[in-house]
GUDOBA-44364 format. One record per residue (C-alpha): residue in one letter; x, y negated, z negated. Coordinates in nm, 2 decimals, padded with zeros to 4 digits, always signed. Last residue first. Layout:
# residues N
SITE   residuo        u        v        w
SITE         a        X        Y        Z
...
# end
This chain:
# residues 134
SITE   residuo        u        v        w
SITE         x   +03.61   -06.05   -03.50
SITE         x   +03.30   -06.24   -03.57
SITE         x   +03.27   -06.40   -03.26
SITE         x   +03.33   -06.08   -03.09
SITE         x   +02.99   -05.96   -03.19
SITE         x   +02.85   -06.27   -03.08
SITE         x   +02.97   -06.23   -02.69
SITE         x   +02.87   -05.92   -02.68
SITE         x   +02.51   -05.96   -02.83
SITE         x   +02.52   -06.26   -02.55
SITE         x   +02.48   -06.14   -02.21
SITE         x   +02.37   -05.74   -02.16
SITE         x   +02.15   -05.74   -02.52
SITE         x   +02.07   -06.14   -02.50
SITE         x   +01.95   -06.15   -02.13
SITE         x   +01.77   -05.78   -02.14
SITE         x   +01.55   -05.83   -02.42
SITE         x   +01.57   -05.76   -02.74
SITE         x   +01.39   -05.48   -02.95
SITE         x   +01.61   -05.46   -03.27
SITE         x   +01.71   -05.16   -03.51
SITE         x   +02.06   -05.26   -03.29
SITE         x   +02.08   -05.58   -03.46
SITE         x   +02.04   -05.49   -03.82
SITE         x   +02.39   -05.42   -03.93
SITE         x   +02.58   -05.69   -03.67
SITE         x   +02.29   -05.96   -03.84
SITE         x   +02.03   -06.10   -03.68
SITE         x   +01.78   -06.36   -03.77
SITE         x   +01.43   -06.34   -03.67
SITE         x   +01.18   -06.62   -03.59
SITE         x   +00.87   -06.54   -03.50
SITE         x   +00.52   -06.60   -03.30
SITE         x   +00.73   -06.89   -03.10
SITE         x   +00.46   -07.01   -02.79
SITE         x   +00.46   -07.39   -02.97
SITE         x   +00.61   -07.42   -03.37
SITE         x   +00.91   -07.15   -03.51
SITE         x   +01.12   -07.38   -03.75
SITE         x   +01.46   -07.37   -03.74
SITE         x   +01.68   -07.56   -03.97
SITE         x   +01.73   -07.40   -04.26
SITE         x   +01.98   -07.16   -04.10
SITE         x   +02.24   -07.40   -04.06
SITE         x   +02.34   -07.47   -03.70
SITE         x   +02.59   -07.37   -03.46
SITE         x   +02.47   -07.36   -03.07
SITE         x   +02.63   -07.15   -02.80
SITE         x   +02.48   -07.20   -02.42
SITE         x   +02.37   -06.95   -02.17
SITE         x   +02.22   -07.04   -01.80
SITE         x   +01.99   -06.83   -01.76
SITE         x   +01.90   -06.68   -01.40
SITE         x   +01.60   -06.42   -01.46
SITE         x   +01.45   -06.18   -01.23
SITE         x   +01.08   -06.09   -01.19
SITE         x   +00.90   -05.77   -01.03
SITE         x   +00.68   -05.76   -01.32
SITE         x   +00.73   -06.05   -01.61
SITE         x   +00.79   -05.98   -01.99
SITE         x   +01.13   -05.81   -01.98
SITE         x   +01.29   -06.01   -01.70
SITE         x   +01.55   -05.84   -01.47
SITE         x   +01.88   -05.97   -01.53
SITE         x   +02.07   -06.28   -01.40
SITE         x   +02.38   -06.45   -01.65
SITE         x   +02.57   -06.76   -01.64
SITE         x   +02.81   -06.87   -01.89
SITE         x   +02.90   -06.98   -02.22
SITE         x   +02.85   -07.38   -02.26
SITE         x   +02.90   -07.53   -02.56
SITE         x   +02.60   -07.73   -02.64
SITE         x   +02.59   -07.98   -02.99
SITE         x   +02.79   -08.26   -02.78
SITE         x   +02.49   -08.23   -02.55
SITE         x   +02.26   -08.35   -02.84
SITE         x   +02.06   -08.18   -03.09
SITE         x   +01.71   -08.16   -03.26
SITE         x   +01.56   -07.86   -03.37
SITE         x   +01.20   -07.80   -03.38
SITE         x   +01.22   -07.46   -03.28
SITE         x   +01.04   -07.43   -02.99
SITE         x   +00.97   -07.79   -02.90
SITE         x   +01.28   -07.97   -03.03
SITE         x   +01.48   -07.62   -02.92
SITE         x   +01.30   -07.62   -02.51
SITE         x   +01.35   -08.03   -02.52
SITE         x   +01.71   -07.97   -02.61
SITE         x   +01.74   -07.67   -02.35
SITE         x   +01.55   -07.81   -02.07
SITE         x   +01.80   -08.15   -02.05
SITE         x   +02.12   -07.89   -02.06
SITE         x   +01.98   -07.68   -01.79
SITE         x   +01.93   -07.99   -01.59
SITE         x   +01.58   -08.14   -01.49
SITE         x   +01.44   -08.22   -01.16
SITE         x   +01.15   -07.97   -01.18
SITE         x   +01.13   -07.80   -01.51
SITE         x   +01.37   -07.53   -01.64
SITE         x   +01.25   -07.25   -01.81
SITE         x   +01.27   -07.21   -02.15
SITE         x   +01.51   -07.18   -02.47
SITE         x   +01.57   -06.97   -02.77
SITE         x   +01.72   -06.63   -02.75
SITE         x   +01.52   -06.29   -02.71
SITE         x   +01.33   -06.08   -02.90
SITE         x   +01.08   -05.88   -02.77
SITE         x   +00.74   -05.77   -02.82
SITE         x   +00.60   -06.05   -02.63
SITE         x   +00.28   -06.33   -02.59
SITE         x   +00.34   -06.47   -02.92
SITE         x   +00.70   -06.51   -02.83
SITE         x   +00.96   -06.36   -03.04
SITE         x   +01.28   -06.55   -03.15
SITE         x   +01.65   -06.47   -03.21
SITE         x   +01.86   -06.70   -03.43
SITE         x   +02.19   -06.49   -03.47
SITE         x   +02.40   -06.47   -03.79
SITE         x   +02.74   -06.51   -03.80
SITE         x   +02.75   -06.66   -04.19
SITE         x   +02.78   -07.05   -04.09
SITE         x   +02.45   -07.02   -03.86
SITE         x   +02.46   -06.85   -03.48
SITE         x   +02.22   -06.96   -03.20
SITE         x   +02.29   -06.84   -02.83
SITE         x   +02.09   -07.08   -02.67
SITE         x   +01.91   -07.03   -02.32
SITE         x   +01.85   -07.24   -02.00
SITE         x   +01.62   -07.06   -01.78
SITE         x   +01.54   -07.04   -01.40
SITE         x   +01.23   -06.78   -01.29
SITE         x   +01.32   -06.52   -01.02
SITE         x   +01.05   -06.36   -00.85
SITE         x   +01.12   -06.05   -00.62
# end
């Protein structure tokens, strides 16, 4: 088994919503954010991930740092993914899908479930963001 390391932003605006983004190459929606390159930290691969992604541009003080999560990978065959999961508030004019991102989708807690996600954000972060809210 494969397993590819990832740092990943759970991205909410100042109404709860939450950025999810589809890859040309995917049918899923997952959160922003990439794998990790050699000698660079989770934090380092997520703000070049978002500039390149997304083109956002933040700073560690922008990262709060949720957790660690490993799940099987949706787009890769015998694959597992380690992300390591941060939470980013931003307004939603910011985002701006550029590189691999086909599309950016906001969420909402009545459109989520109609939805495909992937594994990381259904098991790791839609719980998470629906007690956000609460």
């Amino acid at each position: 088994m494969n397993t590819i390391y990832l740092a990943s932003a759970l991205i909410t605006d100042e109404n709860n919503r939450l950025l999810t983004v589809r890859k040309k190459t995917s049918t899923y929606y997952m959160m922003a954010g990439g794998k990790l390159e050699k000698d660079e930290t989770p934090e380092q691969a997520l703000l070049r991930e978002l500039k390149e992604e997304l083109q956002i541009t933040l700073t560690l003080a922008d990262l709060s740092f949720l957790g660690q999560h490993t799940c099987e990978a949706v787009n890769e065959t015998n694959t597992i993914v380690t992300a390591h999961i941060y939470h980013i508030q931003i307004h939603s004019s910011q985002p701006k899908a550029s590189a691999e991102i086909a599309e950016i989708k906001w969420l909402t807690q009545t459109n989520y479930t109609t939805v495909k996600l992937a594994r990381l954000i259904a098991e790791f972060s839609i719980p998470i963001w629906l007690k956000m809210s609460n």
